[in-house]
C-alpha positions as CSV (number, residue, x, y, z in Angstrom):
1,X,0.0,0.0,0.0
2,X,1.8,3.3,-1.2
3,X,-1.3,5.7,-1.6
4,X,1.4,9.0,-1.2
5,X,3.5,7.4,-4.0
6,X,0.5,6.6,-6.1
7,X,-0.6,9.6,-6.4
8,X,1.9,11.6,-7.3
9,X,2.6,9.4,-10.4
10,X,-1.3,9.6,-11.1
11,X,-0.9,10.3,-15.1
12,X,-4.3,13.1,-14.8
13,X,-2.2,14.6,-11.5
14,X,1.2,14.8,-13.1
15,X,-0.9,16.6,-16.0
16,X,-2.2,19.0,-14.1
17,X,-2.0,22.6,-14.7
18,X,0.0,24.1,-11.9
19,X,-0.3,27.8,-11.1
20,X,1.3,27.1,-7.4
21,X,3.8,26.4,-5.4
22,X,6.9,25.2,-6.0
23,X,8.3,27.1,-8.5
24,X,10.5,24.5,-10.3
25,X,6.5,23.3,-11.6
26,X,7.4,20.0,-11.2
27,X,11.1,19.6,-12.2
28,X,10.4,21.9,-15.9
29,X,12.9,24.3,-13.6
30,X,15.4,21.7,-13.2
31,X,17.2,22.6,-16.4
32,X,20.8,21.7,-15.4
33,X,20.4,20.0,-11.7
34,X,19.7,16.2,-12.0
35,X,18.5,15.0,-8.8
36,X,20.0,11.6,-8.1
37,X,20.0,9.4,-5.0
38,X,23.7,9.4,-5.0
39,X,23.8,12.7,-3.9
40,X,22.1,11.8,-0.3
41,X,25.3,12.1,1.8
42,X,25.9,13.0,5.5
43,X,28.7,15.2,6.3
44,X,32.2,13.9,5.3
45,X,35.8,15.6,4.4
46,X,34.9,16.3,0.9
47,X,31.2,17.8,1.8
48,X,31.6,19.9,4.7
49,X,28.7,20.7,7.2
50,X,26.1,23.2,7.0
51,X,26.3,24.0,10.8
52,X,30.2,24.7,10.8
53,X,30.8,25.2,7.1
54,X,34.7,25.6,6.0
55,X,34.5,23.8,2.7
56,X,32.1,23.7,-0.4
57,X,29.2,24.7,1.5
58,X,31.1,28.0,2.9
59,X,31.7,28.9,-0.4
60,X,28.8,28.5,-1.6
61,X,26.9,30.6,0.6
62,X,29.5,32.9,0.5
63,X,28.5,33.5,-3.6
64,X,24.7,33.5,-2.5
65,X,25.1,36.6,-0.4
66,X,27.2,38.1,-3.4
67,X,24.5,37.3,-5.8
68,X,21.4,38.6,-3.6
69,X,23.5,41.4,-2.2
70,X,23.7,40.7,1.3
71,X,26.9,40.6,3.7
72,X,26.1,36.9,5.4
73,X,23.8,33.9,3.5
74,X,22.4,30.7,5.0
75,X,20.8,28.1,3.2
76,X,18.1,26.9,5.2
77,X,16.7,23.3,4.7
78,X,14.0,23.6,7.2
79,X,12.1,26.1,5.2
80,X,11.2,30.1,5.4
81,X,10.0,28.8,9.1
82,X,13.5,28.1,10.6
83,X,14.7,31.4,9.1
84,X,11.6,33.6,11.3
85,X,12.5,31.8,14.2
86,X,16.0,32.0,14.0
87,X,15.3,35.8,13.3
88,X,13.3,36.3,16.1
89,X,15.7,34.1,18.3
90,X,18.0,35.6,17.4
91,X,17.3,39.5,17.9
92,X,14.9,39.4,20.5
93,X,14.8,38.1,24.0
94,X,12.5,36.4,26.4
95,X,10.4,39.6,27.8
96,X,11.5,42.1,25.4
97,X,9.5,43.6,22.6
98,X,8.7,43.4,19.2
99,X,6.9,45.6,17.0
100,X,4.9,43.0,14.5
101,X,3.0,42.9,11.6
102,X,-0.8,41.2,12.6
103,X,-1.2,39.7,9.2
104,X,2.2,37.5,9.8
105,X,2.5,33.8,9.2
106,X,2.1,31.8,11.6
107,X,5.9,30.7,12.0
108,X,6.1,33.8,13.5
109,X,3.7,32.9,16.2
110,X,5.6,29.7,16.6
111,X,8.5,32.1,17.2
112,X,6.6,34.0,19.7
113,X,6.3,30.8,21.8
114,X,9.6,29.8,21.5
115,X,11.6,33.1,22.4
116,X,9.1,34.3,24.8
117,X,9.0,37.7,22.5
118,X,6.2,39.9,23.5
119,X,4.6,41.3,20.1
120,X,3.3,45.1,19.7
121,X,0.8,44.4,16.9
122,X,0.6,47.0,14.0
123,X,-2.3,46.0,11.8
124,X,-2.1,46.7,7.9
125,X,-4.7,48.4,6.2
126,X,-8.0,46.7,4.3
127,X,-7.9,46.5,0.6
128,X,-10.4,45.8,-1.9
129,X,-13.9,45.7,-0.2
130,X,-12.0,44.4,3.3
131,X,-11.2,40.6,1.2
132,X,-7.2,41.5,0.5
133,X,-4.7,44.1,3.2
134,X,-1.6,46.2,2.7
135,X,1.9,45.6,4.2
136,X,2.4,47.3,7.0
137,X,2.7,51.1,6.4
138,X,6.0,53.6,7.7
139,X,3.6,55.9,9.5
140,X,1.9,53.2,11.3
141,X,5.1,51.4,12.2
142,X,7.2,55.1,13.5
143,X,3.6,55.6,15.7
144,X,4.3,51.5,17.4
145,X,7.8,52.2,17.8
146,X,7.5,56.0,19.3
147,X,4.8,53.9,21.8
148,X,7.3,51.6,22.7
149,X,10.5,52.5,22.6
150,X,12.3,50.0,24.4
151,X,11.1,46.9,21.8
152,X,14.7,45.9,20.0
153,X,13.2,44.9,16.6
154,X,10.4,45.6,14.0
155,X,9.3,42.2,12.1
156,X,7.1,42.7,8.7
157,X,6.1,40.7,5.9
158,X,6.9,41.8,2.8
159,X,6.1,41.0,0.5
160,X,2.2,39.9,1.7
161,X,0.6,37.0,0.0
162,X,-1.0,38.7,-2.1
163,X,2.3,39.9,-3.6
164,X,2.0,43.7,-2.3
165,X,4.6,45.9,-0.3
166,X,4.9,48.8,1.0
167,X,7.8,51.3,1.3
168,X,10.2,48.9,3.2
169,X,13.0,51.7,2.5
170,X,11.3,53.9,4.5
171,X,10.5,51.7,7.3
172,X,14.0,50.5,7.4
173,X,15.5,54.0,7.6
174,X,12.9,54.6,10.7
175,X,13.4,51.4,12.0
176,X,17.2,52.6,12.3
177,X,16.9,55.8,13.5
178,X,15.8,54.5,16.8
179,X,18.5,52.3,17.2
180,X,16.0,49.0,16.2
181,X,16.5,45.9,14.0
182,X,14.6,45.1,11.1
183,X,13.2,41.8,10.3
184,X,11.9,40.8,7.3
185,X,9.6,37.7,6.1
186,X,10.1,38.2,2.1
187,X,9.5,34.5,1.8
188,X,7.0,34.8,-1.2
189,X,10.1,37.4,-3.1
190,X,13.0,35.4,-3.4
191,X,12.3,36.3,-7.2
192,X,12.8,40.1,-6.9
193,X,15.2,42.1,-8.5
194,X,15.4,39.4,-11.3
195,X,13.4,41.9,-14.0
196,X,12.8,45.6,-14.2
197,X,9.1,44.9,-14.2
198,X,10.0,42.8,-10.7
199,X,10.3,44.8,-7.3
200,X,13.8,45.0,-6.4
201,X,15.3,42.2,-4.2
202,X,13.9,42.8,-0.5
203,X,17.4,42.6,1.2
204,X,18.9,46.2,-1.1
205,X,16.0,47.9,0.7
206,X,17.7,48.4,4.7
207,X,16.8,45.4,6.3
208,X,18.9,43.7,8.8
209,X,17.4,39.9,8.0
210,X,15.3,39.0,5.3
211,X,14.4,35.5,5.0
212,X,12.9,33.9,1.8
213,X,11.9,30.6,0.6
214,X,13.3,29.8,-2.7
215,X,11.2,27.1,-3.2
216,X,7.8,29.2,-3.8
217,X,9.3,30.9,-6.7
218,X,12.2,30.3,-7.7
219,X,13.4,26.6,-9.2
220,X,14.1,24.7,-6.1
221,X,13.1,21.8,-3.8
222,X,10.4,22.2,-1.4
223,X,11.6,23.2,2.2
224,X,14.3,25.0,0.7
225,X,14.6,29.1,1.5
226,X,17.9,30.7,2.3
227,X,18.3,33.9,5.1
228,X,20.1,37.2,4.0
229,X,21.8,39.5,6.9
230,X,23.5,42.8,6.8
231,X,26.1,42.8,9.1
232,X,27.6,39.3,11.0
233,X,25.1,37.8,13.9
234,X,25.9,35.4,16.2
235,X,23.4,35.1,18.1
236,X,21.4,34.2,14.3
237,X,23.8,31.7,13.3
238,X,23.6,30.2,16.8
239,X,19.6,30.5,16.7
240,X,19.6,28.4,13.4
241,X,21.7,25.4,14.8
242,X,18.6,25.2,17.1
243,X,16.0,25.0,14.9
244,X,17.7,23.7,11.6
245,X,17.8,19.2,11.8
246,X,20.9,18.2,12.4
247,X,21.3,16.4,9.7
248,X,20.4,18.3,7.2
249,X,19.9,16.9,3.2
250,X,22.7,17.4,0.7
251,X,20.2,17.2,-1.7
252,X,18.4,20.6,-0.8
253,X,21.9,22.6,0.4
254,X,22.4,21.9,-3.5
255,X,18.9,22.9,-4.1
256,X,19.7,26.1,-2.8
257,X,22.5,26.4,-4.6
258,X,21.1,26.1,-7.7
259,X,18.0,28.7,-7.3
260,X,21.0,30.8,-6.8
261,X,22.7,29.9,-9.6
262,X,19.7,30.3,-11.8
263,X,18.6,33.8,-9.9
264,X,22.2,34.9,-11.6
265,X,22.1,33.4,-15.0
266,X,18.3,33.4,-16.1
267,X,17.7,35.5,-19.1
268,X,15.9,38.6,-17.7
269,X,13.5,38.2,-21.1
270,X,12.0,35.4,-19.6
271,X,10.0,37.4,-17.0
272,X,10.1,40.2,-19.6
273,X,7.5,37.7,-21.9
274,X,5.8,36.6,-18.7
275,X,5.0,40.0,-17.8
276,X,3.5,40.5,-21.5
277,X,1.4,37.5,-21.3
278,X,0.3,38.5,-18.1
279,X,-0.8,42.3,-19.6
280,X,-2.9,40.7,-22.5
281,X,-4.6,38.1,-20.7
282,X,-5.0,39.9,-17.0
283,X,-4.6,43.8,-17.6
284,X,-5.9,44.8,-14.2
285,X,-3.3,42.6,-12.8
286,X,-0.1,45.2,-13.8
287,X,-2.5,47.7,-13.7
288,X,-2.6,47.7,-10.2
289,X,-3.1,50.9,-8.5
290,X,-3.5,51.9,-4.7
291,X,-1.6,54.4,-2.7
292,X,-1.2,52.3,0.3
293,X,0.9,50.0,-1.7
294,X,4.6,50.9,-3.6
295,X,5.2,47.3,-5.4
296,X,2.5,44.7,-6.8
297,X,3.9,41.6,-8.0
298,X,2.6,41.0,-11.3
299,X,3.6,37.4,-11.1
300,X,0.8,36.9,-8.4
301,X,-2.5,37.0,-9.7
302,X,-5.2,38.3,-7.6
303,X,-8.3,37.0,-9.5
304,X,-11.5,38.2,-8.1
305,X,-14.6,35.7,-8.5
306,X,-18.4,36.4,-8.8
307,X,-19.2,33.5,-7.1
308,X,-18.0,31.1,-4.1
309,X,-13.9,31.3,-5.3
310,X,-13.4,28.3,-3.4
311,X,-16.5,26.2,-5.4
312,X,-14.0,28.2,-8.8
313,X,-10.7,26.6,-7.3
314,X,-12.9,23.0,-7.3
315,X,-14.0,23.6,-10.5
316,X,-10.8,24.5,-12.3
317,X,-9.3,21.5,-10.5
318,X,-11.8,18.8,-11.5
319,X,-13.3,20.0,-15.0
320,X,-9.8,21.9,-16.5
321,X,-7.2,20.1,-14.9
322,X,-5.5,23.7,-13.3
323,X,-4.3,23.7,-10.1
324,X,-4.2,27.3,-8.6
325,X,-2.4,28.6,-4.8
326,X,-5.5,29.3,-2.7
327,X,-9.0,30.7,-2.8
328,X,-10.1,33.4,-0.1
329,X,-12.6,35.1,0.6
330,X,-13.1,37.3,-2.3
331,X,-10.9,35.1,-5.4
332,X,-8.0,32.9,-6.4
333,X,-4.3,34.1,-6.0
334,X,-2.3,32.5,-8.9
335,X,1.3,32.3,-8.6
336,X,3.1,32.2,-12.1
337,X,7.0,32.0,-12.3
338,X,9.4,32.2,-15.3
339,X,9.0,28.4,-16.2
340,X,5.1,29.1,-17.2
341,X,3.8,29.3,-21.3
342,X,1.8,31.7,-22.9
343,X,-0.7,28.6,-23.7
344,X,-0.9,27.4,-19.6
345,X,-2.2,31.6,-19.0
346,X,-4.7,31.7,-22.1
347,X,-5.9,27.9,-20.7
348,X,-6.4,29.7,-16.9
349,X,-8.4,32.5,-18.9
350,X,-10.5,31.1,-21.0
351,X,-11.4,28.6,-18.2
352,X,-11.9,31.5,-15.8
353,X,-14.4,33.1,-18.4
354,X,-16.3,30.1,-18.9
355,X,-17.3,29.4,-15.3
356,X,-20.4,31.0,-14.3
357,X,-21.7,30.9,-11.1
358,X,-24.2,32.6,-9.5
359,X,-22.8,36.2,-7.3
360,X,-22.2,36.2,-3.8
361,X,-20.8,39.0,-1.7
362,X,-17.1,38.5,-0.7
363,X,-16.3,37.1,2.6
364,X,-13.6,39.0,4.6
365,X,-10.7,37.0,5.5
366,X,-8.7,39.8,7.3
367,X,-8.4,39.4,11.0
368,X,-10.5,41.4,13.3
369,X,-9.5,43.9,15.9
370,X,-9.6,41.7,18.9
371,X,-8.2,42.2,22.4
372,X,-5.3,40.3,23.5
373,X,-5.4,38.5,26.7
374,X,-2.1,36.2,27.0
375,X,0.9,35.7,25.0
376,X,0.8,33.1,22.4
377,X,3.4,31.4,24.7
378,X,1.2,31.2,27.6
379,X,-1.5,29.7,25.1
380,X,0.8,27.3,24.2
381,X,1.5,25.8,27.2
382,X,-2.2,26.9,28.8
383,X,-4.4,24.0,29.9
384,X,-7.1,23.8,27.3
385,X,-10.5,22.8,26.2
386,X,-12.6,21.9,23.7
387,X,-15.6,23.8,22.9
388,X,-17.9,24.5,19.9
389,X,-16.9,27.3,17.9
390,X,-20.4,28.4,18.8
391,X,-20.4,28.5,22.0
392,X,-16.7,29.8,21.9
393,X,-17.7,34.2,22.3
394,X,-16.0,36.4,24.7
395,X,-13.3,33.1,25.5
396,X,-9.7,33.3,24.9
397,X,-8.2,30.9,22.1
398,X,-6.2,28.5,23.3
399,X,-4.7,27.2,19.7
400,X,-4.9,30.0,16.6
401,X,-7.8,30.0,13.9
402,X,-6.7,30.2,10.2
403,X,-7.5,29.8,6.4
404,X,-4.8,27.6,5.2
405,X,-3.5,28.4,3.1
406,X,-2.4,31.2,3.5
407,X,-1.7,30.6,7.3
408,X,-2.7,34.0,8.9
409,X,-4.6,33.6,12.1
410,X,-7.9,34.7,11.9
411,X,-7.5,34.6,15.7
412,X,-4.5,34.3,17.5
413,X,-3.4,32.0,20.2
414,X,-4.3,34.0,23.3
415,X,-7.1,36.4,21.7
416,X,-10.2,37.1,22.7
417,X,-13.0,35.2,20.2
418,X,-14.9,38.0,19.0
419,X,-18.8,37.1,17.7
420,X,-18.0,38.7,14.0
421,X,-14.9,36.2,13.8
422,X,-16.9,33.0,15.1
423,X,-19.9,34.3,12.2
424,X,-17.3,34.5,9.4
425,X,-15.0,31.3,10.0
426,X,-18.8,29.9,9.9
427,X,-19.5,31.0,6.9
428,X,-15.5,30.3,5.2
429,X,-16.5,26.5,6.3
430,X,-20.0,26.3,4.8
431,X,-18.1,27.6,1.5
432,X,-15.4,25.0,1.9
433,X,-12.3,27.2,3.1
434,X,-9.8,24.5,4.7
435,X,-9.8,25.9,8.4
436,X,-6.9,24.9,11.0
437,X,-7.4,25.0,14.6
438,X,-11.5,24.8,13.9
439,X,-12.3,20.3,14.8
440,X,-15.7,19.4,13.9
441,X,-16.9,23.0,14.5
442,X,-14.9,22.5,18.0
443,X,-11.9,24.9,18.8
444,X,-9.6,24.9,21.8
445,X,-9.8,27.1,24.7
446,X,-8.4,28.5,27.5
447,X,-9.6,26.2,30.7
């Protein structure tokens, strides 16, 4: 019995369409890297070791922070997760501040929990009839840090899932002023700064850490990412032996190696075509206007749908064969990368046009302004219990509440359940949204 093996050498499944993650679309990006069994080796004399590197893998790294533009580069075979916690581990302390953006992932949280960190939340703005947000805005983040100036570091995501940012430039140079570190999740831009029509790679723009995972969009193995540093950190580098395996795959070290080595070679008239393919088939999509927000990715499509987006994702899946990222509450988000055709993005549009469905108002997905009652690492080691989401008003979660993807908590471990977020995680279910931390319309509680 192999039903993992069996399906991914389904013949309709290896067919499929993808507009998703990873970005090598299943191996088309491996152009020059052959994958091979052989190369599953532990550390030995000729292929030195990731957590005390002095040989090949030194060297290697060494060329990755030339090629993104950083001082210091780690490969990180734990994914864009081990690089936020090391981040966070390794900046901030047990008890001390950090000035955070709401909408983060949830490794963050997980960091949070681990560090003992206490977050100053800073929540971005609502976009497009409250279904998509901002990045975090410079005005908002200089008002958090004047209001707590004793937090040692800013953390932000940029860019969001939805492929907007906002003027991290700015916000670094603030950030700096008052003597703070800036921490960046860019896991969804390893790609930048590879076209004109791209926004410029994340770590050129002031931050002290940006992590990224090259895996999303770039032509590498999944659990792959790689974590940029101004400056030499100890602290970091001791932060990522904690939370990196100890025994960590050749396999995706060389992975990481080669989404750099593709970052520096690829023709830049690769994303050149893909941003004219994108223009004629999705205008509004590069057309993209909104003052709250400096650079939209044109390479992640923000499709809005008539109807339930989630019943579009099921359709596109079982009548065209096309596999997209994620529905939410308002759309699809469609992640295309420099290994897609012109015929795959005509196939996506014509399919979009055909499906009609009847209109329904969009369901906002944002968080809600909530009160915060205990740190996420008191909920994670807080006696719990489990009580229908119902019945689950004015009580403090005990375990977050999220659409997955993208992995933002709709309510945070340690908030207070508000009535409008029980009413629309109700409603994301009854439309089929996957929902983590909800059981059987049960959640977990503070006891």
């Amino acid at each position: 019995m192999r039903p993992i093996y069996d399906i991914l050498n389904d013949e309709k499944f290896k067919k499929q369409i993808q507009f998703h993650m990873p970005g090598h679309l299943r191996g088309r990006g491996f152009e020059n890297f052959e994958i091979n069994p052989c190369m599953d080796v532990t550390e030995l004399y000729e292929t030195d070791d990731l957590h005390s590197p002095d040989g090949v893998i030194k060297e290697s790294m060494e060329n990755a922070a030339r090629v993104f533009g950083a001082d210091k580069a780690y490969y990180l075979v734990n994914g864009s997760t081990s690089g936020v916690l090391s981040m966070v581990l390794g900046f901030v302390g047990d008890g001390e501040k950090i000035i955070a953006d709401r909408f983060c992932h949830k490794s963050f949280v997980s960091a949070l929990a681990l560090s003992g960190a206490v977050p100053v939340w800073v929540n971005p703005h609502l976009l497009e009839n409250d279904t998509m947000w901002s990045s975090c805005e410079a005005e908002d983040i200089v008002k958090a840090m004047d209001e707590n100036p004793d937090a040692k570091a800013v953390y932000i995501t940029a860019p969001n899932y939805f492929g907007l940012m906002g003027d991290v430039e700015k916000i670094a140079t603030e950030v700096h002023k008052r003597g703070m570190y800036l921490l960046v999740d860019g896991a969804h831009g390893a790609h930048y700064g590879m076209s004109d029509y791209l926004p410029p790679s994340i770590i050129s723009l002031g931050a002290d850490a940006v992590c990224m995972s090259l895996h999303k969009t770039l032509p590498s193995l999944t659990q792959t990412a790689i974590l940029l540093t101004k400056g030499s950190h100890k602290r970091l580098e001791n932060a990522l032996k904690i939370v990196q395996t100890s025994s960590p795959s050749y396999i995706f070290t060389s992975s990481c190696e080669y989404a750099t080595h593709f970052y520096e070679n690829c023709p830049k008239d690769r994303w050149d075509k893909l941003f004219e393919w994108v223009e004629r088939y999705f205008p509004e999509q590069v057309e993209y206007k909104n003052k709250r927000v400096k650079f939209k990715d044109f390479t992640r499509l923000n499709i809005p749908c008539k109807g339930n987006s989630f019943r579009v994702s099921e359709i596109l899946r079982e009548k065209y064969n096309i596999a997209v990222e994620c529905a939410y509450g308002g759309g699809i988000i469609v992640i295309l990368n420099a290994f897609h055709t012109e015929e795959e993005i005509k196939k996506l549009r014509d399919a979009l046009d055909e499906i009609c469905l009847e209109e329904e108002d969009a369901i906002k997905i944002a968080p809600f302004e909530s009160r915060v009652e205990k740190l996420p690492r008191e909920a994670f080691f807080a006696k719990r219990k489990s009580v229908a989401l119902s019945e689950a008003e004015g009580k403090i979660a005990a375990e977050g509440i999220m659409v997955y993807p993208p992995g933002i908590y709709q309510v945070l471990p340690g908030e207070i359940i508000t009535k409008e977020a029980i009413e629309t995680i109700a409603m994301l279910i009854e439309k089929g949204a996957d929902i983590a931390g909800v059981n059987q319309s049960n959640c977990l509680i503070f006891e």
